[in-house]
C-alpha positions as CSV (number, residue, x, y, z in Angstrom):
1,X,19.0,-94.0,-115.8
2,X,20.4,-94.8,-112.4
3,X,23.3,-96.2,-111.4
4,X,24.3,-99.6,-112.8
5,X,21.3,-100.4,-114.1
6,X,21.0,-101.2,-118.1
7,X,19.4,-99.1,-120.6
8,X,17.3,-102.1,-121.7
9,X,16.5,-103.2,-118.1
10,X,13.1,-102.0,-117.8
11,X,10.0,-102.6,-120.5
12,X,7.9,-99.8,-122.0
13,X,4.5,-100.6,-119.5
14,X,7.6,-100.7,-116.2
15,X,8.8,-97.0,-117.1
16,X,5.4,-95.6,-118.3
17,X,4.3,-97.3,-114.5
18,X,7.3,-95.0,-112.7
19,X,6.3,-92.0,-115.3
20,X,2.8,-92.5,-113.8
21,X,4.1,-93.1,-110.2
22,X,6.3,-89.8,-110.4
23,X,3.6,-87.8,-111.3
24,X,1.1,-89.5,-108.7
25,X,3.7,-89.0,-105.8
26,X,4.6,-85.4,-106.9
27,X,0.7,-84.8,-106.7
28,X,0.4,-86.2,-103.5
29,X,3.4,-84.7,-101.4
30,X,2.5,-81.6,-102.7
31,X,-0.7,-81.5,-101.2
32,X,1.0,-83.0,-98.3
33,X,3.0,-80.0,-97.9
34,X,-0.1,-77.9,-98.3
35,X,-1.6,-80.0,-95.6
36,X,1.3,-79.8,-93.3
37,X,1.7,-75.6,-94.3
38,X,-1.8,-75.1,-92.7
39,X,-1.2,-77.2,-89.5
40,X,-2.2,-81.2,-90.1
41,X,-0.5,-83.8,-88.6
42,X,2.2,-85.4,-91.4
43,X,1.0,-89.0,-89.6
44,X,-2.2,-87.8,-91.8
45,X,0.0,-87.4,-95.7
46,X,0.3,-89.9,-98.5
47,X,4.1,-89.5,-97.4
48,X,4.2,-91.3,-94.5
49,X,2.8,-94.5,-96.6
50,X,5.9,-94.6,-98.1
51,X,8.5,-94.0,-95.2
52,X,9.9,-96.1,-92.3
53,X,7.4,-96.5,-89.8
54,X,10.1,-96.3,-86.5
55,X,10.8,-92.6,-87.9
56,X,7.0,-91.1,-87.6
57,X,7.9,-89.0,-84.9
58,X,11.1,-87.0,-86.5
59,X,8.7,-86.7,-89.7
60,X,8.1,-82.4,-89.9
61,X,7.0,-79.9,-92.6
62,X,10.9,-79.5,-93.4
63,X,11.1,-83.2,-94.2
64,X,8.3,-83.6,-96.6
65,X,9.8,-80.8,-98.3
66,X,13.3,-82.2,-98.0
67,X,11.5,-85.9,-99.3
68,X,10.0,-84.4,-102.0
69,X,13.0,-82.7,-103.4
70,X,14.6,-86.3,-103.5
71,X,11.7,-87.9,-105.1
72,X,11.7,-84.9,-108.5
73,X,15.8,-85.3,-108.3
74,X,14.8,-89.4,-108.8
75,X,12.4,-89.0,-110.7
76,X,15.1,-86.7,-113.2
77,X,17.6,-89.2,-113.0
78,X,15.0,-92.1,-113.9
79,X,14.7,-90.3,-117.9
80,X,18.1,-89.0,-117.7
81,X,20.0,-90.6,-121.0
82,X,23.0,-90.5,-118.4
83,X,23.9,-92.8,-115.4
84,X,23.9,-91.3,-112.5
85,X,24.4,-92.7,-108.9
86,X,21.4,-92.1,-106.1
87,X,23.3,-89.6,-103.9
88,X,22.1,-90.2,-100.2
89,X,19.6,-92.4,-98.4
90,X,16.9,-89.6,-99.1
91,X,17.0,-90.7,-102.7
92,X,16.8,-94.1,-102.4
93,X,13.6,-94.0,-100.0
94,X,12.2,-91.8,-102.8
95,X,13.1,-94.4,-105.3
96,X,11.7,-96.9,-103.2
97,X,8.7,-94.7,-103.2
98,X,8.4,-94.4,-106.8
99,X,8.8,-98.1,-106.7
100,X,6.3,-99.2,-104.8
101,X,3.9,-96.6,-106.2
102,X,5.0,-97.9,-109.9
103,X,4.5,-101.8,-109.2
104,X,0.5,-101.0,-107.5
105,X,0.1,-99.1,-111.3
106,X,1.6,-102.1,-112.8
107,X,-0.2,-104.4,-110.9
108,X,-3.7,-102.9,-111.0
109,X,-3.2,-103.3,-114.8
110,X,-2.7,-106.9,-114.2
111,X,0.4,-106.9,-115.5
112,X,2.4,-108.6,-112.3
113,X,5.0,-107.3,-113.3
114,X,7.8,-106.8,-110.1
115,X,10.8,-104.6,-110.2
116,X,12.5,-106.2,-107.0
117,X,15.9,-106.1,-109.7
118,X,15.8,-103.1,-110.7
119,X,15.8,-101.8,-107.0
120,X,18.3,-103.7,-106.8
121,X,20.8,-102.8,-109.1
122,X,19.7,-98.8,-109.0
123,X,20.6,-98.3,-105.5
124,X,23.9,-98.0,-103.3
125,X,23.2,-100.9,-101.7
126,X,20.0,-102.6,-99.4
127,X,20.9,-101.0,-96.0
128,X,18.2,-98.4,-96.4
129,X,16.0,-101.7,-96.2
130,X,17.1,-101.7,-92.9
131,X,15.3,-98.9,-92.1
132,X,11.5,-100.0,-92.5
133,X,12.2,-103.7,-90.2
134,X,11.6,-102.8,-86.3
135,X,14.1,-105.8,-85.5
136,X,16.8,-103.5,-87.1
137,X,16.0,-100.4,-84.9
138,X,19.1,-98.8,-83.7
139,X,21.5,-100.4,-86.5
140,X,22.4,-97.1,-87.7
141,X,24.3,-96.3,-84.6
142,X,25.4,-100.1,-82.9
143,X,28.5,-102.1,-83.1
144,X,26.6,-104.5,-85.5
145,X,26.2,-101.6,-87.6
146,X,29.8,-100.1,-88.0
147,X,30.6,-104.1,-88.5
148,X,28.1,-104.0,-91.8
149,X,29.2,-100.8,-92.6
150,X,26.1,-99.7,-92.9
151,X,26.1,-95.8,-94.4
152,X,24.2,-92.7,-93.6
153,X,21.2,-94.9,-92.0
154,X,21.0,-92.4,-88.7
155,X,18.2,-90.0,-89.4
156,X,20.3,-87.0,-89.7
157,X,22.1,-88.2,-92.3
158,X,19.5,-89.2,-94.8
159,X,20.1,-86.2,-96.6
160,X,24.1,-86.4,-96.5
161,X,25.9,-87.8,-99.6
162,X,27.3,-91.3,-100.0
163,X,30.0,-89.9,-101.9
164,X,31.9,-86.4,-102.9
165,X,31.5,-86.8,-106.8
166,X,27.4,-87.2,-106.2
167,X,26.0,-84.7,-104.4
168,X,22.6,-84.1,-103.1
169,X,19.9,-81.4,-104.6
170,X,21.1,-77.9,-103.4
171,X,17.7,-77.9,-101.3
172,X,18.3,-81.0,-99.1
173,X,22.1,-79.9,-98.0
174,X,22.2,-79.4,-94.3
175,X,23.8,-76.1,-94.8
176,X,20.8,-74.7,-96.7
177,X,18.1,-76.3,-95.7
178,X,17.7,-74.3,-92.6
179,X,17.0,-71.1,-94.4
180,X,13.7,-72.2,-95.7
């Protein structure tokens, strides 16, 4: 499980709906990367549903594959019997992905059932929140945003980890990632 979220947080139907979601959103950002592989436009994936609007233009092939590492490393640490910490911004978008993917499964089933607290209580914090609200443009780099102490919300550092003792999928590391 994630973070400081307990065991008996979520009920059977809320983690068969992320099971589902995981395997719909893995479907789909595949296919996105076969899209983007053979020249499409990544403002035409099921990815960019998912991801802060004010970003669409620094969206490439290199992020979807980046995104989609983050979403299977969530998606590992959602059945993991250990606790683990999301390790970057990266992963909580992807859980907020897997989220809102997991409460229209949930929903569509009638069941109504919202997991606003387990968001919540599974992530660092709600900073990456910032990043989907156009009235928050710029915060990752302003005054305001040092004063918040607002973390790793500057593009380039989606990918960077919050912390030494939880780091990132191997992929996703700046160091690396360029020899794809």
């Amino acid at each position: 499980m994630i973070g400081d979220v307990p065991d008996e947080m979520l009920s059977s139907e809320q983690e068969e709906a992320l099971r589902r979601a995981t395997v719909v959103l893995l479907d789909r950002f595949f296919a996105d990367i076969g899209h983007l592989e053979a020249g499409g436009d990544f403002g035409d994936t099921d990815m960019v549903e998912y991801l802060p609007a004010r970003f669409a233009s620094k969206y490439d092939h290199l992020f979807a594959k980046e995104f989609l590492i983050c979403v299977a490393t969530v998606a590992g640490k959602l059945v993991s019997p250990l606790h683990s910490m999301l390790a970057c911004v990266g992963e909580e978008l992807a859980l907020h992905a897997l989220v809102t993917e997991a409460e229209g499964i949930l929903e569509a089933r009638d069941a109504g059932v919202d997991l606003a607290d387990f968001l919540e209580l599974a992530t660092e914090d709600a900073d990456y929140e910032l990043l989907f609200s156009m009235a928050w443009d710029g915060i990752e780099d302003s005054h305001t945003g040092r004063d918040m102490r607002v973390a790793n919300l500057a593009f380039d550092d989606w990918f960077r980890p919050f912390r030494e003792t939880d780091p990132v999928h191997p992929y996703v590391e700046s160091d690396f990632s360029s020899f794809s």
